[in-house]
ZAGU-306061 format. One record per residue (C-alpha): z negated, x, y negated; residue number from 1. Coordinates in Angstrom, 3 decimals. Layout:
BEGIN
Z|X|Y|i
Z|X|Y|NUM
...
This chain:
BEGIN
Z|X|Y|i
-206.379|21.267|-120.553|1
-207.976|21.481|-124.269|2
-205.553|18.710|-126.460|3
-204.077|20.006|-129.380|4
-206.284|19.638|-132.276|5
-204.649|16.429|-134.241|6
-206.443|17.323|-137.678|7
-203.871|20.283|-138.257|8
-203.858|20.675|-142.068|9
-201.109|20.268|-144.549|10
-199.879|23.752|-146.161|11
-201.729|23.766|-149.946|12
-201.464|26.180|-152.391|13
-205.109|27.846|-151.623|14
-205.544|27.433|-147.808|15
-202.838|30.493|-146.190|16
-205.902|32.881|-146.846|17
-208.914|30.349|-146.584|18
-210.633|31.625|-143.010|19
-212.215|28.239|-142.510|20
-208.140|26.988|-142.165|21
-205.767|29.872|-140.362|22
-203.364|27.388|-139.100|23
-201.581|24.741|-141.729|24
-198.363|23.159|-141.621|25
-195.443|22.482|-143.157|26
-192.838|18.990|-142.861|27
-193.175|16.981|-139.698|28
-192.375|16.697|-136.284|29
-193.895|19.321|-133.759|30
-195.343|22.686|-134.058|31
-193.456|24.101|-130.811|32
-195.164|25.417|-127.985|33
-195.867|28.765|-129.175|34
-198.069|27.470|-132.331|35
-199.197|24.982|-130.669|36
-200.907|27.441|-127.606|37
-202.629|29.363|-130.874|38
-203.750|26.170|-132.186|39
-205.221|25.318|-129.025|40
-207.301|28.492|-128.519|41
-208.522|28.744|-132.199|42
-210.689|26.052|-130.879|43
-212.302|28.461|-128.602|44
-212.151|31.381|-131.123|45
-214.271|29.315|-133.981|46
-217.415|28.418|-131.892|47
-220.473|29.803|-132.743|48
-221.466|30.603|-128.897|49
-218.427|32.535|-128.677|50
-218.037|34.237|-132.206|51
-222.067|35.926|-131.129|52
-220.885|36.391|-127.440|53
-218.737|39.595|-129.187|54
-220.335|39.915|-132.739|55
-219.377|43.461|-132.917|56
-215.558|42.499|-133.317|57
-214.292|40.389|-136.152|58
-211.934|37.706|-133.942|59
-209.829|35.183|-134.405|60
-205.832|33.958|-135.208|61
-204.080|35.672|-138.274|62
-203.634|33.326|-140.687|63
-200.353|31.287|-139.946|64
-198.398|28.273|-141.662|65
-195.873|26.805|-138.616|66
-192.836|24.950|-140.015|67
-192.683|21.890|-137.779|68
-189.098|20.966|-135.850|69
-188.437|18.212|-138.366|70
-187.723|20.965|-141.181|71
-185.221|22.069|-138.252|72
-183.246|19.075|-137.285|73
-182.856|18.359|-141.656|74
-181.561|22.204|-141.637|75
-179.366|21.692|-139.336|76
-177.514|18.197|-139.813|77
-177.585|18.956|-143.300|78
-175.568|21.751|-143.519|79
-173.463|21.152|-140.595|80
-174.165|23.871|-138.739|81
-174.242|22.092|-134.925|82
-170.410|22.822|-135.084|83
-170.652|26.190|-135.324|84
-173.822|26.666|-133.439|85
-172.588|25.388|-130.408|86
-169.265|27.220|-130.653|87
-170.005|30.141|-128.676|88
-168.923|32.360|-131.355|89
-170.634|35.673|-131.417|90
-173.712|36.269|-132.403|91
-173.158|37.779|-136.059|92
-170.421|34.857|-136.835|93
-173.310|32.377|-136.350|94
-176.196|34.510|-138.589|95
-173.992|34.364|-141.221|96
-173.080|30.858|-141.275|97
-176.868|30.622|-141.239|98
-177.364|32.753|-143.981|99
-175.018|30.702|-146.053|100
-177.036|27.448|-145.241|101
-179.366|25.985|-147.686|102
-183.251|25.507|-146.423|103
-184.265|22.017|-147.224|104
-185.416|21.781|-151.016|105
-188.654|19.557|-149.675|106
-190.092|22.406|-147.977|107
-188.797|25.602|-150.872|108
-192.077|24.744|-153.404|109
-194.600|25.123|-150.174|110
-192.794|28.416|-149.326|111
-192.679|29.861|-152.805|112
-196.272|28.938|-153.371|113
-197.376|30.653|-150.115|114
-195.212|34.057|-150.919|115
-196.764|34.335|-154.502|116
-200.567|34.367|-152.987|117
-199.836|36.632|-149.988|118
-198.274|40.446|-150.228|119
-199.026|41.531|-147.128|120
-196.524|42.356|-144.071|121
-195.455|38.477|-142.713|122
-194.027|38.139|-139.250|123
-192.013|34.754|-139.376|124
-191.567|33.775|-135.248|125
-189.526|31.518|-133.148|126
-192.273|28.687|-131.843|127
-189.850|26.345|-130.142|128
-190.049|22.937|-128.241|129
-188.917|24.490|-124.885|130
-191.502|27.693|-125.082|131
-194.356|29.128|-123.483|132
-193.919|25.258|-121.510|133
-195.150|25.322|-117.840|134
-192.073|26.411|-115.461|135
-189.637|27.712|-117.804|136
-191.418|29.573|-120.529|137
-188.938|31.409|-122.928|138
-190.349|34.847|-123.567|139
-188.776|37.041|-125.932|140
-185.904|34.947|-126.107|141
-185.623|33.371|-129.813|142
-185.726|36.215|-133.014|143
-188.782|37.441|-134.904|144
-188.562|38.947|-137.823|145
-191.006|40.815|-139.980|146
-190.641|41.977|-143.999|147
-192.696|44.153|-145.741|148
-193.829|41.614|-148.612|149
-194.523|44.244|-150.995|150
-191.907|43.871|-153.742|151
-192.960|43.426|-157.287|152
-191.722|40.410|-157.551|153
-191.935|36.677|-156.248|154
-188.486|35.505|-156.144|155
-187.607|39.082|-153.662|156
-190.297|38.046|-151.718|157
-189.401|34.353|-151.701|158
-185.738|35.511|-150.398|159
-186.742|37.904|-148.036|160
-188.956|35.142|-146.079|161
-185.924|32.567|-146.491|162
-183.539|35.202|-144.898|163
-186.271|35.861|-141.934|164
-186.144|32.144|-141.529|165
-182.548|31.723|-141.031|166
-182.665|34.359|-139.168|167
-185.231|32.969|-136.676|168
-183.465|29.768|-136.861|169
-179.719|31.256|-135.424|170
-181.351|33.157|-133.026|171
-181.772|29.917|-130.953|172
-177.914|29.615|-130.559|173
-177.620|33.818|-129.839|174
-175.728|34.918|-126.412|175
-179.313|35.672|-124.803|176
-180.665|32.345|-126.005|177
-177.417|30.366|-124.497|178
-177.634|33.006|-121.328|179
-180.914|31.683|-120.474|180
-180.314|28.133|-120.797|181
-177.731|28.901|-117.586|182
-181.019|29.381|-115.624|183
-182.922|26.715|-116.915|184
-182.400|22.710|-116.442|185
-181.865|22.749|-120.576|186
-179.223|23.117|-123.047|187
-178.807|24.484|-126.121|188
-178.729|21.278|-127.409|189
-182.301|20.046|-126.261|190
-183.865|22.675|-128.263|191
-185.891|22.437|-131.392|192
-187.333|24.914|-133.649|193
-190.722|25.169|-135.488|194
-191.085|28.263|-137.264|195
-194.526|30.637|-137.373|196
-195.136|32.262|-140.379|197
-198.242|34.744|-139.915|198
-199.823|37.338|-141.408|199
-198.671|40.831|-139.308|200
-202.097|42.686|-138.169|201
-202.545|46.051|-138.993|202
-203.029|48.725|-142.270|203
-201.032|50.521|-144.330|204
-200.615|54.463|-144.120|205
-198.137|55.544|-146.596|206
-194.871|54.448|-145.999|207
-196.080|52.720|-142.501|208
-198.173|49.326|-142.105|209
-199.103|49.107|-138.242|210
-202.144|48.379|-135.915|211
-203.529|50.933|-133.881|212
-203.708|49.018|-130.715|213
-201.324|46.167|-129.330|214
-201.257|44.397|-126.002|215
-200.581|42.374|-123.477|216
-203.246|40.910|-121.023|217
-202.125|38.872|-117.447|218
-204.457|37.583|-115.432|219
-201.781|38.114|-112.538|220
-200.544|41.160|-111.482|221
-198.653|41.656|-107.998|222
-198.076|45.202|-108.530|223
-201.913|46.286|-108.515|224
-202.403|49.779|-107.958|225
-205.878|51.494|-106.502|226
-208.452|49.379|-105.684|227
-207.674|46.435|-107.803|228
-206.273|43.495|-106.335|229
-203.359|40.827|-107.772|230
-205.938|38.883|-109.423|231
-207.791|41.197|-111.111|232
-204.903|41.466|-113.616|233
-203.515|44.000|-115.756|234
-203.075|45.247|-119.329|235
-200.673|46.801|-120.907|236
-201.296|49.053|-124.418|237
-199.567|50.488|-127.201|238
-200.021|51.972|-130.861|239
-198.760|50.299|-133.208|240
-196.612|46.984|-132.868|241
-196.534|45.254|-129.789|242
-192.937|45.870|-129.554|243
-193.029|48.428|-127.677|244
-195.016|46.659|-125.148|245
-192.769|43.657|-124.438|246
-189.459|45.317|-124.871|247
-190.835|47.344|-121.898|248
-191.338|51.014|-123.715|249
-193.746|53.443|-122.507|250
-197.483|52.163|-122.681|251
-200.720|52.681|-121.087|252
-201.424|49.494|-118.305|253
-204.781|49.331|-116.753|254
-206.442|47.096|-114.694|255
-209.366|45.018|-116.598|256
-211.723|45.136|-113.300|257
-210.794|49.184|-113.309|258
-210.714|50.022|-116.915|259
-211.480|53.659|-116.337|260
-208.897|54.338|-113.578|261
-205.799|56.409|-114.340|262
-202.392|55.388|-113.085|263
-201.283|56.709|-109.334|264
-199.746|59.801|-110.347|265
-199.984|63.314|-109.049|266
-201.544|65.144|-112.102|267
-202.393|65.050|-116.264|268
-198.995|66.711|-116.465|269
-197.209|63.661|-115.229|270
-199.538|61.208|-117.410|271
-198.008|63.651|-120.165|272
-194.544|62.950|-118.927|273
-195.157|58.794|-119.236|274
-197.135|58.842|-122.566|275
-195.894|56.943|-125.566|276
-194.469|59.508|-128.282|277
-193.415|56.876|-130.491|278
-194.202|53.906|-131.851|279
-193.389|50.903|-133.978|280
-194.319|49.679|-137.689|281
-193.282|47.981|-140.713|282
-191.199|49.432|-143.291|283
-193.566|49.634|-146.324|284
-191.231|52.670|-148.342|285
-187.903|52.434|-149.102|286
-185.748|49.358|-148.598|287
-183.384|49.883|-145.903|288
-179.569|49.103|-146.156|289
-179.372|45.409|-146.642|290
-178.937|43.475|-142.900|291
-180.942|39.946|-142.651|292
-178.558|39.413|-139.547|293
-180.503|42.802|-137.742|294
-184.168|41.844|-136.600|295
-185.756|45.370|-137.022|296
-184.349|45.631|-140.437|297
-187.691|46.477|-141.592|298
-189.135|48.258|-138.917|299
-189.569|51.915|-137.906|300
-190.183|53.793|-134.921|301
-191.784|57.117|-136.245|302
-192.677|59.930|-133.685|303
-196.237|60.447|-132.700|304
-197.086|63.254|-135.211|305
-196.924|60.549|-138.223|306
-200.202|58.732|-136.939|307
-201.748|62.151|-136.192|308
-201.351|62.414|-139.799|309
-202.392|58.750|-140.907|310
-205.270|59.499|-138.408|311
-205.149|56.268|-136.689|312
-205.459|58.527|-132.808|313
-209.368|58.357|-132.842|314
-209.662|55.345|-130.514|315
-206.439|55.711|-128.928|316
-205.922|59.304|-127.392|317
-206.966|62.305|-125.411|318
-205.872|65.540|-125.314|319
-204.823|68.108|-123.526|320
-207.268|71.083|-123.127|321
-204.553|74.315|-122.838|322
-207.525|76.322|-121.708|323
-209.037|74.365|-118.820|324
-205.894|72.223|-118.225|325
-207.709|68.851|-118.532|326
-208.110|66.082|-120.449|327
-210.109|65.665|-122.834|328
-211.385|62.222|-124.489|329
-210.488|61.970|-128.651|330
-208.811|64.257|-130.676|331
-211.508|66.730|-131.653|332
-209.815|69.167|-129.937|333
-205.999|70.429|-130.694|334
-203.552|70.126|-127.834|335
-200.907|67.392|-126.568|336
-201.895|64.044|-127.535|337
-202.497|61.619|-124.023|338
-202.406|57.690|-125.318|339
-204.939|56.659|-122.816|340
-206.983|54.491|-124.792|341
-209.864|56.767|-123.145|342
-212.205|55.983|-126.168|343
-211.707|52.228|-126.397|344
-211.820|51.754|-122.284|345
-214.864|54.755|-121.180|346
-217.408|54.269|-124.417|347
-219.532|51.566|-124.724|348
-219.003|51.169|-128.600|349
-216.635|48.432|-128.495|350
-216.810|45.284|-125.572|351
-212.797|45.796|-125.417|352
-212.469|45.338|-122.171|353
-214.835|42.695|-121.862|354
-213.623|40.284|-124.230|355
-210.098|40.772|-122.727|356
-211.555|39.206|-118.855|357
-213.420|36.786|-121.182|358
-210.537|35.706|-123.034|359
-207.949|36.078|-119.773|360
-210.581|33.721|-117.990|361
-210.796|31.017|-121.059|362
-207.066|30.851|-121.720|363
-206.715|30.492|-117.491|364
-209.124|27.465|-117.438|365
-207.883|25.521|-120.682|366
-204.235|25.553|-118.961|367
-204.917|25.567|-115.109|368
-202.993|28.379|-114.002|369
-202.852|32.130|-114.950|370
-201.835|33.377|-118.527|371
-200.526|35.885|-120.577|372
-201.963|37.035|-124.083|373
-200.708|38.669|-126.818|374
-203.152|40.745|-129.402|375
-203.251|43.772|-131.872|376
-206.610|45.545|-132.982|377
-207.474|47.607|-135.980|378
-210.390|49.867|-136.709|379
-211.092|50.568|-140.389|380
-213.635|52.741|-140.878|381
-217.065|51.223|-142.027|382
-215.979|48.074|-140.863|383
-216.019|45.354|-137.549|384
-212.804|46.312|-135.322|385
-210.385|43.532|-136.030|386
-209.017|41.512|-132.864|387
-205.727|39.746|-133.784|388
-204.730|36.752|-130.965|389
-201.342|36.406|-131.327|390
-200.157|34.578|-128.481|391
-201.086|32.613|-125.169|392
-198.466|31.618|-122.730|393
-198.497|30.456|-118.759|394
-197.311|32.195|-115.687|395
-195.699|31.036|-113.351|396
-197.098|31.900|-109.718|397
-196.324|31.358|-105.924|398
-199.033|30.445|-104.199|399
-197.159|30.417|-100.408|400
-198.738|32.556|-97.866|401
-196.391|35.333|-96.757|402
-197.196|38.178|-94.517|403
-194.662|41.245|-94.186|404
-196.469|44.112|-91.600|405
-195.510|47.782|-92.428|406
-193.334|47.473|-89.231|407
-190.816|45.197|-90.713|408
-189.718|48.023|-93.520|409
-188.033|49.634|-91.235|410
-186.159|47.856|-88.489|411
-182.446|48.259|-88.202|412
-181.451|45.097|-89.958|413
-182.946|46.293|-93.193|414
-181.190|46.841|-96.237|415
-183.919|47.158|-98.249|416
-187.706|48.044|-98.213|417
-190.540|48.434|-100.058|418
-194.014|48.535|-100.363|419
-194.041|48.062|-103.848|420
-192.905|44.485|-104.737|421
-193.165|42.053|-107.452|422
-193.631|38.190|-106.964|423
-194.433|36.212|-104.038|424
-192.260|34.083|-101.382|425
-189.191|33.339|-99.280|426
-185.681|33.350|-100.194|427
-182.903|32.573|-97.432|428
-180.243|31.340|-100.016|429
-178.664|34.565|-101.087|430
-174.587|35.456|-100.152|431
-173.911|37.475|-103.212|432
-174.724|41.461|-104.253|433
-173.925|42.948|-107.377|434
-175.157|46.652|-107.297|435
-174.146|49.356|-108.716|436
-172.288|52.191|-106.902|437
-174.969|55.197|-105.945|438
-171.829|57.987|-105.856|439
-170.593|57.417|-109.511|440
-173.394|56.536|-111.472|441
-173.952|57.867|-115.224|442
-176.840|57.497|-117.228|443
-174.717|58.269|-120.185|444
-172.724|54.895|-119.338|445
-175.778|52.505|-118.976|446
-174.344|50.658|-122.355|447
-170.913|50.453|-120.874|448
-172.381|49.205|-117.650|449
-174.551|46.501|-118.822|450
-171.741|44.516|-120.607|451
-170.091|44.626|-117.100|452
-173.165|43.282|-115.580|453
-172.958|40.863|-118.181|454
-169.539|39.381|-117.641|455
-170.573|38.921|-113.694|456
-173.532|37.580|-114.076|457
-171.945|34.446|-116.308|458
-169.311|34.573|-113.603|459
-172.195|33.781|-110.931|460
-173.797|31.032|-113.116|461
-170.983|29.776|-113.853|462
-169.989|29.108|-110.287|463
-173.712|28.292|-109.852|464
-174.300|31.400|-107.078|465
-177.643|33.181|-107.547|466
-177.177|36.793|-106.350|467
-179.242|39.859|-105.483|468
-179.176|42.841|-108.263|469
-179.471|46.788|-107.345|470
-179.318|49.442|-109.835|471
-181.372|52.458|-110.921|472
-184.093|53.108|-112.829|473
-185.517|50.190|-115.193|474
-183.933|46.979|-115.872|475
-184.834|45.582|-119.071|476
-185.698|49.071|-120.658|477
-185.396|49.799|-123.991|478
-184.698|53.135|-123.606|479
-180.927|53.134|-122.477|480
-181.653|56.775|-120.198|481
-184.302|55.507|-118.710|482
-182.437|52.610|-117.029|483
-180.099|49.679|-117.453|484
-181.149|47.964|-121.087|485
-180.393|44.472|-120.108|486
-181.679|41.392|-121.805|487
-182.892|38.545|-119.615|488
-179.924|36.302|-120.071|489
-177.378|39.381|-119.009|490
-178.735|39.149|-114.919|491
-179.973|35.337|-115.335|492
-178.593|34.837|-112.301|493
-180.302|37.452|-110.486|494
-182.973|35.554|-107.692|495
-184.067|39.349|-106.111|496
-183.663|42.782|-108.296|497
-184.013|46.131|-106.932|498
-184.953|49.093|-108.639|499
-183.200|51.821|-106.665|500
-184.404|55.571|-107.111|501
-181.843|58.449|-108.170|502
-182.994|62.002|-109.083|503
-184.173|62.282|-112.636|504
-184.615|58.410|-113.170|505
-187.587|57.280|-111.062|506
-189.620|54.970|-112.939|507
-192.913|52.954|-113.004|508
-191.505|49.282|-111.748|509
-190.626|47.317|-114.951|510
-193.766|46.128|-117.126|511
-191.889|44.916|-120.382|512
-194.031|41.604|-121.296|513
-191.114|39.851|-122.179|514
-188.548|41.177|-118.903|515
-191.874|40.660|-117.127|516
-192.383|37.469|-118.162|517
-189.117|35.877|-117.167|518
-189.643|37.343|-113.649|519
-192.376|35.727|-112.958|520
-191.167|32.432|-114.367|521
-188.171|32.354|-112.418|522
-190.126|33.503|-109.648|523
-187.788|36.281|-108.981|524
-188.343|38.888|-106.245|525
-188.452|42.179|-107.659|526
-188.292|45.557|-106.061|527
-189.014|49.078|-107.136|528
-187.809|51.656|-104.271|529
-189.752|54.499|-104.134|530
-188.114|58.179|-104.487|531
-189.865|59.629|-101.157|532
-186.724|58.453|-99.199|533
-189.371|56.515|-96.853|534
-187.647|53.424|-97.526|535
-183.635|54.227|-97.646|536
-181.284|51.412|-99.140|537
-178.272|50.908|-96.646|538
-175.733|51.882|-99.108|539
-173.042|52.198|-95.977|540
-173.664|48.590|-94.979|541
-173.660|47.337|-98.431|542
-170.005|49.443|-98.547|543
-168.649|47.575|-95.897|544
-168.682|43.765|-97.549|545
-165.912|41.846|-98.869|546
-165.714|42.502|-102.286|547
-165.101|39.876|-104.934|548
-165.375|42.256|-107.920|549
-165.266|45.525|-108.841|550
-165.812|48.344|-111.602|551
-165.793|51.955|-112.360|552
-169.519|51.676|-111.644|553
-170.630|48.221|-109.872|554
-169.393|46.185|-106.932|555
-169.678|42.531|-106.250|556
-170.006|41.710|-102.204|557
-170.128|38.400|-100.562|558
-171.487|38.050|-97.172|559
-170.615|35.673|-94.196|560
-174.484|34.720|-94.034|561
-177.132|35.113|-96.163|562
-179.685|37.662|-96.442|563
-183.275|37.269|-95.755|564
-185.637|38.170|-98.330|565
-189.589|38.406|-97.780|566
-192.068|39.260|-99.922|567
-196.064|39.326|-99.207|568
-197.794|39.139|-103.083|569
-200.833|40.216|-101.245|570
-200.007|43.676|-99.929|571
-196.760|44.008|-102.413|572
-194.914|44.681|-99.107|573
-191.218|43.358|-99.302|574
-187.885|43.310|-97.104|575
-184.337|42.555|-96.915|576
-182.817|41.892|-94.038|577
-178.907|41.115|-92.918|578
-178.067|39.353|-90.052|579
């Protein structure tokens, strides 16, 4: 594993934009683990061998100051916020008493300096002691914030960055923040904050300031599809910000050994029906209402027809002949827009693909298991495509050897089957089902039905009983009709999740980085049912528990013995079985 480089410079005035120094520092103490995995592969990034390895993209980290954890402890004792912090107050109570707080007036002249030299977009990140660690890594669990940058004036700026700050800060003392530490050996308490401050990669059009492609890359993947295989990986793409990536939206996911092959589904109609039609950017127009305690204050999520106009499609999409019926590569032609990334993955122009496996491979040697990355591209005409590295984390992954047959799916004792499962293992520990009741369910009420997930799910931590969760379509979505729009720390608890199938919400299986992410961490079985009926959940079974709790819509059973859960990583065959 590559040390952390201990030569990390000291913010100045003229190094934020210097490319010979993209990572500086501000105040003492540690850089947190997510600054301190980009510190690690700038190393890599900056060698000559590998800068002329892929010469025809401009690589390397976006230029980043971290505020170390000292700046965070001074914060906090300070202004006496551990108090309040720790109260388990709702969330917005806390941002504001965090808004009120004073920054310390060491670090104010470094941040001021650094606003009046930069006007472009700034994402300012949670890089904390506890994440992207081996075993527990906390994705998507602390704030980010971006601003715009682009007022007039330095003090707006300067305020605007303080408020992200704060904001980023709180965050580590939200619900979802203190929900997760339930699943982890850690409390609130052990945490620490550094703070990334980074240029956001992207351009302006208009109004809009966005990439035109943002990822994530695993090196891991038990839900393969086609002829690729778990540890050929997979990666998932978006236009725009990578928000809509990790929070799970729709993107395009390929496999990097199988760049050219198309998802499993039946035609280009139903690739139409799972395209992305919107997309994420930074606010560059009109201030929004005032709301530093709301982290997309400055965002937008325009509809596809706004980059058709800023033209940012050409490496992105196909289209739609209406003559022929098929697709065809670019946007020469007018018809409905695919998001395939056809032109970046099938042409030769660009080694996209290739320095994805080369960077997957790097990253999975300097830390000894596999990895996740985050990136964003742009393409300016007349110039090198611009690769952004924004992020390198671990994975956890099983490495037992378990083998499920097709025969087991379907013996009497089954509750549930599949033959497309997440994860890897044995679990024989499980007396407790929360799921939600097939007869009565509304897709209308998903809001209503995740806070009641919510309150069981602390009930089971707090009694210490992991549980298995069924419900339909995605968990973790963003999109509230497409599925249950749970954050991690609402089904914590959860050690197996089904995705049960109900007419007119069959998904893809969950591929949210983030929700993703904390799966495999907590080495969670997961289970997408598919819609054929092949593989029936035993909802009359299931009816006949003891229950412990119920709802309008979900129902919490305890069994007599515990179920047994199996899951082969290898064939993605899974099964539950009651004795």
């Amino acid at each position: 594993m590559t040390e952390l480089p201990d030569n990390l410079i000291a913010f100045g005035r003229s190094l934020f934009l210097n490319s010979e120094n993209r990572i500086t520092t501000i105040g003492n103490g540690s850089i947190g683990g997510k600054a301190t995995g980009l510190a690690r592969i700038n190393q890599f990034l900056n060698t000559t061998e590998f800068k002329s390895q892929f010469e025809p993209i401009d690589i390397g980290i976006p230029a980043m100051t971290a505020i170390r954890t000292d700046v965070f402890d001074a914060f906090m004792k300070r202004n006496k916020l551990y108090d309040i912090a720790l109260s388990g107050l709702p969330d917005d109570r806390i941002a504001h008493a965090f808004q009120k707080a004073a920054l310390p007036m060491e670090i104010l002249g470094d941040l001021r300096a650094l606003i009046a030299q930069v006007h472009s977009p700034l994402a300012i990140r949670s890089s904390s002691m506890l994440e992207d660690a081996l075993g527990e890594p906390f994705a998507g669990i602390y704030g980010t914030k971006m601003t715009p940058n682009n007022q007039p004036d330095t003090t707006t700026r300067f305020n605007k960055l303080v408020e992200a700050i704060k904001y980023v800060y709180a965050s580590t003392f939200f619900k979802a923040a203190r929900d997760y530490m339930k699943a982890t050996q850690h409390t609130s308490e052990d945490e620490k904050m550094a703070i990334i401050i980074q240029e956001v990669v992207g351009q302006r059009y208009g109004d809009r300031f966005y990439p035109e492609c943002a990822g994530v890359a695993r090196s891991r993947n038990y839900y393969a599809f086609g002829n690729a295989s778990p540890t050929d990986g997979i990666v998932s793409l978006a236009l725009g910000l990578g928000k809509t990536v990790v929070d799970g939206g729709l993107c395009w996911s390929y496999s990097p050994a199988y760049p050219k092959a198309d998802p499993p589904v039946g035609s280009v109609y139903d690739l139409l029906k799972i395209t992305q039609t919107k997309f994420w950017a930074v606010n560059m127009g009109t201030a929004p209402a005032y709301d530093p305690l709301k982290e997309t204050e400055y965002l937008a999520q325009p509809d596809l027809e706004k980059a058709e106009e800023d033209k940012t499609l050409r490496w992105v999409a196909s289209t739609l002949d209406p003559h022929s019926g098929r697709l065809v590569m670019g946007i020469g032609k007018n018809g409905a827009r695919l998001l395939n990334f056809a032109p970046l993955l099938r042409l030769d122009d660009i080694p996209f693909n290739q320095l994805i496996i080369h960077l997957l491979q790097l990253c999975e040697q300097d830390y000894g298991t596999a990895v996740e990355i985050e990136f964003a591209m742009t393409f300016a005409p007349g110039q090198k495509p611009k690769f952004g590295f924004l992020q390198v984390r671990p994975m956890v992954v099983s490495t037992e050897e378990v083998e499920v047959n097709t025969e087991e799916l379907k013996q009497p004792d089954v509750l549930c089957s599949s033959p497309k499962v997440l994860g890897n293992g044995i679990n024989n520990e499980i007396l407790d089902i929360v799921f939600m009741k097939p007869g009565v369910f509304d897709a209308s009420l998903t809001q209503k039905i995740t806070v009641e997930i919510d309150h069981m799910n602390e009930m089971l931590c707090n009694e210490k009983k992991p549980y298995l969760l069924i419900g339909f379509g995605r968990w973790g979505t963003s999109d509230a009709w497409a599925g249950i729009p749970v954050n991690w720390g609402q089904i914590s608890g959860a050690k197996t999740i089904v995705e049960a199938p109900l007419a007119g919400m069959n998904s893809e299986l969950s591929q949210g980085s983030h929700f993703f992410h904390n799966v495999t961490s907590f080495r969670v079985l997961y289970f997408s049912v598919p819609y054929s009926g092949e593989y029936p959940i035993n909802w009359d079974w299931l009816n006949s528990q003891h229950i412990v709790n119920e709802t309008e819509a979900i129902k919490h059973v305890r069994l007599q013995q515990p179920l047994s859960i199996k899951v082969d990583g290898r064939s993605g065959r899974g099964v539950i079985r009651f004795t």
